[in-house]
LOPADREN-24161 format. One record per residue (C-alpha): residue number from 1; x, y, z. Coordinates in steps of 0.2 Angstrom, whole numbers, plus 2048, in hexadecimal, padded with zeros to 3 digits. Layout:
N
PT,k,X,Y,Z
PT,NUM,X,Y,Z
...
//
This chain:
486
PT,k,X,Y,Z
PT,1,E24,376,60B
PT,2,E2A,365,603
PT,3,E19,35E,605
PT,4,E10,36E,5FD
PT,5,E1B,36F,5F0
PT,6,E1A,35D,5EB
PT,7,E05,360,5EB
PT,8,E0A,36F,5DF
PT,9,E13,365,5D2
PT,10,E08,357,5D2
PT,11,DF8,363,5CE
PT,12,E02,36B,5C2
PT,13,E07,35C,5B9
PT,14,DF3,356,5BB
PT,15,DED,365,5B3
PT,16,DFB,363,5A2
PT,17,DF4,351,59F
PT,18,DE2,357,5A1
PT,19,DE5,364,596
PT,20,DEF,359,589
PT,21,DE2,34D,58A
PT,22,DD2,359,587
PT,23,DDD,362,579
PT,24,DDF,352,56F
PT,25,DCD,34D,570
PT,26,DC6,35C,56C
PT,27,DD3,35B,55B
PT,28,DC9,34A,557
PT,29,DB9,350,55B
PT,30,DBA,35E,54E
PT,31,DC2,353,540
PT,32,DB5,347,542
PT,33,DA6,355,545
PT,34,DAD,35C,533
PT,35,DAA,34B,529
PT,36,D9A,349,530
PT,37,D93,35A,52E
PT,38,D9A,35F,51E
PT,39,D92,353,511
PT,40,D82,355,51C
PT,41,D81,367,518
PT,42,D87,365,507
PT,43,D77,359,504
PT,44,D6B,364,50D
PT,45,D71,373,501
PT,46,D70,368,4F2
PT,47,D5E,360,4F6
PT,48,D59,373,4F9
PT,49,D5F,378,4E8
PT,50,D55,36A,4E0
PT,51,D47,36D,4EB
PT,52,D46,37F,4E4
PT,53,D48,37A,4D0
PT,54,D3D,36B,4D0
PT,55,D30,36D,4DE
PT,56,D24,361,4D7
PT,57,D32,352,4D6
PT,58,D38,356,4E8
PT,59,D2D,35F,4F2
PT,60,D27,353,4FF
PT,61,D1E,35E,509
PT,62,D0D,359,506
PT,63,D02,365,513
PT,64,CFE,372,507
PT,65,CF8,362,4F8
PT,66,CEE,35C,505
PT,67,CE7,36D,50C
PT,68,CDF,370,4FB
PT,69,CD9,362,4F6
PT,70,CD0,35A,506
PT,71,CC6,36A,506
PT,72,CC0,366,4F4
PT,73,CBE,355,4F3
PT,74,CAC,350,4F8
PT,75,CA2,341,4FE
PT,76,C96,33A,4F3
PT,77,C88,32E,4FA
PT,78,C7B,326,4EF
PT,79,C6B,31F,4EE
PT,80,C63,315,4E2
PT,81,C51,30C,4E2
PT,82,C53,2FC,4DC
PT,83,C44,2EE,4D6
PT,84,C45,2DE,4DC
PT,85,C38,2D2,4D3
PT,86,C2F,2C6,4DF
PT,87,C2C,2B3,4DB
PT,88,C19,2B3,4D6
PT,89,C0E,2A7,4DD
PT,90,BFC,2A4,4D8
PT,91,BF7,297,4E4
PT,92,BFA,2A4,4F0
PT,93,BF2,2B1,4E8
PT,94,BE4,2A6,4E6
PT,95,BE3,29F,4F9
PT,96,BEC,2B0,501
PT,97,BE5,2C0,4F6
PT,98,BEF,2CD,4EB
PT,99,C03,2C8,4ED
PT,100,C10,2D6,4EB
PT,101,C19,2D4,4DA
PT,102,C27,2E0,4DF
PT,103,C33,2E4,4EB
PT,104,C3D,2F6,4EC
PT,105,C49,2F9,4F5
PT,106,C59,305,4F7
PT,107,C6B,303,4F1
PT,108,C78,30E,4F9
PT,109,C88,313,4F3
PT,110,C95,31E,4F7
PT,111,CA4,328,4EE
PT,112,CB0,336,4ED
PT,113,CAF,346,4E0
PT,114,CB9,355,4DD
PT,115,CB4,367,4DC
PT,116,CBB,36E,4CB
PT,117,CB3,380,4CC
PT,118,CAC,38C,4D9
PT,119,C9B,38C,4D3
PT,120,C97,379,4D9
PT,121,C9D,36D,4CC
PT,122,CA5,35E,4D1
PT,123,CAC,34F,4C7
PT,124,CAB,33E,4CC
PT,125,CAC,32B,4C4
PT,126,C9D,325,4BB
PT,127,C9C,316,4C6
PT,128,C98,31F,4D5
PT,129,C87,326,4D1
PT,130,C84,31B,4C2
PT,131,C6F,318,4C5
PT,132,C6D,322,4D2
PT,133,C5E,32A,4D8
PT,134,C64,335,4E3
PT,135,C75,33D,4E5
PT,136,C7D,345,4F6
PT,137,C8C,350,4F5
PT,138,C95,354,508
PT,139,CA3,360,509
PT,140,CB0,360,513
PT,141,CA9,36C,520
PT,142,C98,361,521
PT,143,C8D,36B,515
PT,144,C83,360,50C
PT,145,C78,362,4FC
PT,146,C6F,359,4EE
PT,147,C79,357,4DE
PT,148,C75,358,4CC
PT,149,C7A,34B,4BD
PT,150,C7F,356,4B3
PT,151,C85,348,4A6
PT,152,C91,337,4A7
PT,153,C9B,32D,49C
PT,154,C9F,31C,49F
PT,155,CAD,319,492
PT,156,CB8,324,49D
PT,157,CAF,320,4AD
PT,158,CAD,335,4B0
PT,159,C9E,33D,4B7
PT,160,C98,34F,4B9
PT,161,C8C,356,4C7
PT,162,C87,364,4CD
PT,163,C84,36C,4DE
PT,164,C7A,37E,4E0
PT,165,C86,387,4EA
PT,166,C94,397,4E7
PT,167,CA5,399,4EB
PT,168,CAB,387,4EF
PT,169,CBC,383,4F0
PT,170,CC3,379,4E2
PT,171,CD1,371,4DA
PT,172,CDA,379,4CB
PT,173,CDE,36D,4BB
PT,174,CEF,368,4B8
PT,175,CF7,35F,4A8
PT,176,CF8,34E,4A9
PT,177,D04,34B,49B
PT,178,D11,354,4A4
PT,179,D10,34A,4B3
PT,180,D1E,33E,4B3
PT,181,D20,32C,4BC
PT,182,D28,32C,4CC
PT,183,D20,33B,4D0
PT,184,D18,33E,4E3
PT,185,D07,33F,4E2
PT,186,CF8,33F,4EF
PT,187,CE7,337,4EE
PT,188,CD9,33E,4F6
PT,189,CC8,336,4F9
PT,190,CBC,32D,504
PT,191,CC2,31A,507
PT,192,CB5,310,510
PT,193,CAB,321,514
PT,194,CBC,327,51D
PT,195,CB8,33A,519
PT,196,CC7,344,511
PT,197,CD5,339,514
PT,198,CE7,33B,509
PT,199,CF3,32E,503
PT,200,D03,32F,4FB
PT,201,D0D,328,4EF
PT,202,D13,327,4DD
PT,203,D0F,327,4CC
PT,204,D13,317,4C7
PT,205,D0F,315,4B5
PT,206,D05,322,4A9
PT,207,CF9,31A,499
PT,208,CF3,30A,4A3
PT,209,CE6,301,49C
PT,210,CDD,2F1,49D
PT,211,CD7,2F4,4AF
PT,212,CC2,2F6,4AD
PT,213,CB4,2EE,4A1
PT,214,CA9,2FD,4A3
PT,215,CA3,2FE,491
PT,216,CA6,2F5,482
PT,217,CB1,301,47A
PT,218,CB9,309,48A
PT,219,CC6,316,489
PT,220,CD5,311,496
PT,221,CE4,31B,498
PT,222,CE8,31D,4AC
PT,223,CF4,324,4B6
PT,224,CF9,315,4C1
PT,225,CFF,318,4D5
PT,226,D04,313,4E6
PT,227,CFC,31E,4EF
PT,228,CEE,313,4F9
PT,229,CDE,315,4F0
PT,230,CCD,30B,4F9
PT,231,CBB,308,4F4
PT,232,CB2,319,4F6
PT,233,CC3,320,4EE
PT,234,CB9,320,4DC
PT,235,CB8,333,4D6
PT,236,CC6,33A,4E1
PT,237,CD3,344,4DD
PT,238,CE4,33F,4D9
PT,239,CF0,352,4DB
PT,240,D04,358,4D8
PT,241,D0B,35B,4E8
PT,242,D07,36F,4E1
PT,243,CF4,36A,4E4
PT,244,CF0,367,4D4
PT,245,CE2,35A,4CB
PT,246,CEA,34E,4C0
PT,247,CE0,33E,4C3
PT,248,CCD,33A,4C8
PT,249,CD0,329,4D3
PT,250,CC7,31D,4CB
PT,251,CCD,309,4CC
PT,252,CD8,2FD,4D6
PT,253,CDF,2EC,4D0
PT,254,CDD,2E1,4DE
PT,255,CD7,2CF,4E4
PT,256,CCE,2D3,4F1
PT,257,CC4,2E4,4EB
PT,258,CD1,2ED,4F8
PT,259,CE0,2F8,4F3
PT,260,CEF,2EA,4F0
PT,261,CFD,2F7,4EB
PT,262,CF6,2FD,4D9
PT,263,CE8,30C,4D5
PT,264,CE3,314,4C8
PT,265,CDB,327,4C1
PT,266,CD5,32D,4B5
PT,267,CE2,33C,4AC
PT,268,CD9,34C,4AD
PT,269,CDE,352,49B
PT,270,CD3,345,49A
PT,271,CC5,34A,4A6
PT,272,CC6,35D,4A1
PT,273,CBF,356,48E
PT,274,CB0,34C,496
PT,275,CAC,35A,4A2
PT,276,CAE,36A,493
PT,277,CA1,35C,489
PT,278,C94,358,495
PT,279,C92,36A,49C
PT,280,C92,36F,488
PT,281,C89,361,481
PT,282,C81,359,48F
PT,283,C8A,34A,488
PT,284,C9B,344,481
PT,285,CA4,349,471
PT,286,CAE,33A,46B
PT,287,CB7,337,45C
PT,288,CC0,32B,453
PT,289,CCC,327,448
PT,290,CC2,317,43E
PT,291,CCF,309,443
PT,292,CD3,2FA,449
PT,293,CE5,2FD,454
PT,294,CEF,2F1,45F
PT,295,CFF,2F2,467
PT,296,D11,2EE,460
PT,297,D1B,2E1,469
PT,298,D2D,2DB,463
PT,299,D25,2CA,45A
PT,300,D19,2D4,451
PT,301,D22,2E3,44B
PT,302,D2E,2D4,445
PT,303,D20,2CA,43C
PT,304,D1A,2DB,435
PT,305,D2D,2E1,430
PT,306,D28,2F1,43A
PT,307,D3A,2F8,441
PT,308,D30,300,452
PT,309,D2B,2F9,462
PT,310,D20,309,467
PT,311,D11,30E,45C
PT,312,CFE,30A,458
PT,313,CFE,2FB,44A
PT,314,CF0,2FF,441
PT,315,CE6,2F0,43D
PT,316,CD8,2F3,433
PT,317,CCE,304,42D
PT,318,CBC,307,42D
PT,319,CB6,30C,41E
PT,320,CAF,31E,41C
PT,321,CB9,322,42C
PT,322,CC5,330,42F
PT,323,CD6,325,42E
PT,324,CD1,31F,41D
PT,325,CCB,330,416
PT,326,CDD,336,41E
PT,327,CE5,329,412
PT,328,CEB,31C,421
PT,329,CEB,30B,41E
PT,330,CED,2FB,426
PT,331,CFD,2F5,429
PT,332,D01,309,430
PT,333,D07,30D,43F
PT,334,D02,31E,44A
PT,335,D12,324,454
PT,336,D09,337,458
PT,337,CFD,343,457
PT,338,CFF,351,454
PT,339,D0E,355,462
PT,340,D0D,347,46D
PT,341,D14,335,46C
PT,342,D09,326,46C
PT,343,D11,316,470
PT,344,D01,30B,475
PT,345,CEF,30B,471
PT,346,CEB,312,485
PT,347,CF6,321,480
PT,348,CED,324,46E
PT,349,CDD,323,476
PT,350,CE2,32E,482
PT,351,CE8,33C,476
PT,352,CD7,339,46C
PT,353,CCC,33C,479
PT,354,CD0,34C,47A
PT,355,CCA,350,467
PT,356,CB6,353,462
PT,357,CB1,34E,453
PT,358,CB4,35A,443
PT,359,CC4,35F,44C
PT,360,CD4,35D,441
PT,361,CE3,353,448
PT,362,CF6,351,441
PT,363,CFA,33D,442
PT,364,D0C,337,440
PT,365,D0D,324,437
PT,366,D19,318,431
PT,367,D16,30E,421
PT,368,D22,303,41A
PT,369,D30,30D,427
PT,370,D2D,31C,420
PT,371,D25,329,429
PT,372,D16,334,425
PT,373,D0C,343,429
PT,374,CF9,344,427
PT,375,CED,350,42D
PT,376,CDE,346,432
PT,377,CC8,34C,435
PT,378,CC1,342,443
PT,379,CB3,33C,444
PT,380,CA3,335,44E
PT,381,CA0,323,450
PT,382,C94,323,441
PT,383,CA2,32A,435
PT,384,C98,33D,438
PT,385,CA3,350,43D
PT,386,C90,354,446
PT,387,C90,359,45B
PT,388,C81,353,45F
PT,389,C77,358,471
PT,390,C72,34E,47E
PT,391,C5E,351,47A
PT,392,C60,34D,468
PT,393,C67,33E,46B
PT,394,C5A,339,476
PT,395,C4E,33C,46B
PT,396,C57,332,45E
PT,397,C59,323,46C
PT,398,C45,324,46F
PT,399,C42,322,45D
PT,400,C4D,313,45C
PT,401,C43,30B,469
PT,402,C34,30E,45F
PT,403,C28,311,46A
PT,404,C1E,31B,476
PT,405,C18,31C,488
PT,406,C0B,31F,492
PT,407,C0B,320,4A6
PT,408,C01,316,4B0
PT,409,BF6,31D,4BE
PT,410,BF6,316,4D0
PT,411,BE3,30C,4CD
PT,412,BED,303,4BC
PT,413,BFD,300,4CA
PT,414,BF0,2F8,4D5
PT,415,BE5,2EF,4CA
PT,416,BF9,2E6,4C6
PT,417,BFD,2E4,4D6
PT,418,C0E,2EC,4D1
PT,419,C15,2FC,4D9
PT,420,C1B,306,4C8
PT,421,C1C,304,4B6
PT,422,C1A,30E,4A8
PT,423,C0F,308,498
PT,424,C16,304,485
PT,425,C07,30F,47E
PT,426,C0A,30B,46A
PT,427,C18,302,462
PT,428,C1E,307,44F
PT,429,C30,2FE,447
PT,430,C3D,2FF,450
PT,431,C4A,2F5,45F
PT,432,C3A,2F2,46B
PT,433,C2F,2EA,45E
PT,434,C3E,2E0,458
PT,435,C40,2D9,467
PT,436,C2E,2D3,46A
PT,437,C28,2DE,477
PT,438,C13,2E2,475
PT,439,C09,2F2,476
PT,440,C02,2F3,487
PT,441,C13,2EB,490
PT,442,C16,2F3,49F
PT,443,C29,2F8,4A3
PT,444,C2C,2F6,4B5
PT,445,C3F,2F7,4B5
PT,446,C4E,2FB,4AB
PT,447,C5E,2F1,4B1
PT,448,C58,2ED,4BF
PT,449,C52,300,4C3
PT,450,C40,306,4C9
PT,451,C38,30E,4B9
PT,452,C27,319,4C0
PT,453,C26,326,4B2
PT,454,C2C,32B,4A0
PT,455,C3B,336,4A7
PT,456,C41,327,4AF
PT,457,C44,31D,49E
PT,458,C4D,32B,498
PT,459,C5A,32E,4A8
PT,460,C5B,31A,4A8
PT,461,C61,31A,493
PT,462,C69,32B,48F
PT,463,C7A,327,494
PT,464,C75,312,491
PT,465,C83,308,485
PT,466,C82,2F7,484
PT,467,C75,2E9,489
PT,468,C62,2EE,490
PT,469,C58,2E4,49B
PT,470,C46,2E9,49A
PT,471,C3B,2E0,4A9
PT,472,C28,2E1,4A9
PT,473,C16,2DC,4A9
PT,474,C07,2DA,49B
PT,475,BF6,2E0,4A1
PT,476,BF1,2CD,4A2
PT,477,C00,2CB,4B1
PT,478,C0B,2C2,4A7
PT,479,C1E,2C7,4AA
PT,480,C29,2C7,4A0
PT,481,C3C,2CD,49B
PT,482,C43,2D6,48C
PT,483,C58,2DB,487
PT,484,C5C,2E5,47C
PT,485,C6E,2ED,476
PT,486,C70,300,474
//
């Protein structure tokens, strides 16, 4: 009896310390579990409130972006015949027989583009079918057809083509002004023929410029990003996490012609201008204002006694031009038109570009600190309101060269030894005859492209700006080399 009861007590006693014991830790374990869980859930129902106020700022989720765009976003593949000259040797010719003159050969090239409306229209950069001869559009589900130039501008570096085909998915514009910096945002594209691939990152800066040399007066204003942008990028899409088009990816600043950190589109306020033109017009619209402009920095504005770091400086005025008929002068500077601020010369080209000629805009300047409200025509570069058609201006261009063609038949090509050409026929005043090029001169290429037939001189100078280098031959096989500016 001893011996049980003594078992009994020291159970008991064993069971009063357990029970002590598990009592005081589960007290800890709660007090701590309550620090821990309560600022979590507090987060989580903060994040969640902001999440459903400001979606685009904080939506992360990026499935439904990427959904969208990858099936609009297509693969462009080019091809371009290229004319290589060859060295010409008549020691040989005079020992071995007839010697080829000429080498052709393919150039390939490859891109992205987006689909901006369900009945086959698809934006895309410039640079990516620049010259080509032929123009391949793959969709994401593999269907592959033959697209269209529909038109192209090189001071934006924006393309339109065309596909013949119904009820394509595509990508609905957004407002590229409202996008703000630090803002998620995907790029969508083709990187090194990598078929619809997605990146992420940021907008990083908005109204960059300085980034290509694609024409001598070329309109910069990009939306710079993280988000890892590669050759075969050019003509993406740039989209909201909400799936919508704010950029075509156009450019990246590196060293070594790979993606470095920095990349660049084109705004789609910008793009929608350019694409409503060339479907209208079959060219671009552009107007200006008829100055020279420059940024303000602290030791200017302080030479200049201007009490503003952010503006246009107006530095000279064209004469006859819209800014001067307005009344501005130089020495003014631009802070706005009509409602939007312009702080640099990138984000007052930006908000002109979206203008046409004859259209009336309100500009905001500062003259002598004072500031001043004038309602302001734009118009074209030679100082006219008149929209003018893709044909006429053709037309117009042909009668600046001052001359007129005549194609060659396959017993002429032979009799040359060259593989195509087409024939100067009769020459009359004008940029060919300045330049000393002879009735009877053969045109055989056009920067460096294959020219077989008349059409082919008109494709390879519609959308030409700048310098022009004409290769041929003269019936008596002489060769020889003409460059002129258009």
């Amino acid at each position: 009896m001893k011996k049980l009861l003594s078992t009994l007590f020291v159970a008991c006693l064993g069971g009063l310390i357990a029970l002590s014991t598990a009592r005081y830790f589960y007290s800890y374990d709660k007090n701590n579990t309550n620090q821990i869980t309560k600022p979590f859930s507090h987060q989580n129902v903060t994040l969640a409130n902001l999440s459903a106020n400001q979606s685009s700022s904080f939506n992360n989720d990026f499935t439904n972006a990427a959904e969208k765009s990858v099936n609009a976003v297509v693969h462009i593949k080019t091809i371009s015949e290229q004319v290589s000259n060859l060295n010409y040797d008549p020691f040989a010719e005079w020992f071995y027989g007839p010697q080829k003159r000429q080498q052709n050969y393919n150039q390939e090239g490859s891109g992205s583009g987006v689909i901006i409306s369900d009945d086959g229209y698809i934006v895309t950069n410039n640079h990516v079918v620049a010259g080509a001869d032929k123009i391949e559009v793959v969709l994401n589900d593999r269907r592959t057809y033959i697209g269209e130039l529909i038109g192209a501008d090189a001071s934006t570096d924006v393309a339109l083509i065309r596909i013949k085909e119904k009820n394509l998915p595509f990508l609905t514009y957004g407002n590229s002004e409202l996008v703000k910096v630090g803002e998620w945002v995907l790029a969508v594209g083709n990187p090194f023929n990598l078929e619809s691939t997605v990146t992420a990152g940021i907008i990083s800066a908005k109204g960059r410029s300085n980034i290509l040399d694609v024409n001598k007066r070329p309109i910069e204003s990009f939306i710079q990003t993280d988000a890892a942008v590669n050759p075969g990028n050019s003509g993406g899409a740039l989209v909201t996490t909400n799936g919508e088009l704010i950029g075509i990816n156009t450019a990246i600043a590196s060293n070594n012609g790979a993606y470095q950190g920095y990349s660049f589109a084109v705004p789609v306020n910008i793009v929608k201008k350019i694409v409503g033109d060339l479907v209208e017009f079959g060219m671009v619209q552009r107007a200006y204002f008829g100055v020279s402009i420059r940024d303000l920095d602290a030791k200017f504005s302080a030479d200049k006694n201007i009490k503003l770091l952010k503006g246009v400086y107006v530095s000279a005025v064209t004469s006859g031009g819209s800014a001067e008929d307005a009344g501005i002068q130089e020495g003014d500077v631009i802070t706005k038109i009509e409602a939007t601020q312009v702080g640099s010369v990138s984000e007052l080209q930006e908000q002109l570009s979206k203008y046409r000629p004859g259209d009336k805009v309100n500009i905001v300047t500062i003259r002598n600190n004072k500031e001043m409200n004038r309602e302001v025509i734009l118009k074209s570069l030679d100082n006219t309101t008149t929209l003018i058609k893709k044909s006429e201006l053709i037309k117009k261009s042909f009668s600046a060269l001052g001359a007129s063609f005549e194609e060659m038949s396959a017993g002429e090509l032979a009799k040359l030894r060259i593989n195509n050409g087409v024939k100067i026929k009769k020459l009359i005043d004008g940029k060919f005859a300045q330049i000393g090029i002879k009735e009877g001169f053969i045109i055989t290429s056009i920067d460096k492209k294959k020219v077989s037939n008349i059409q082919d001189i008109t494709n390879l100078l519609e959308n030409k700006s700048g310098t022009v280098l004409i290769e041929g031959f003269y019936p008596n096989g002489a060769r020889a080399y003409y460059g002129f500016s258009l």
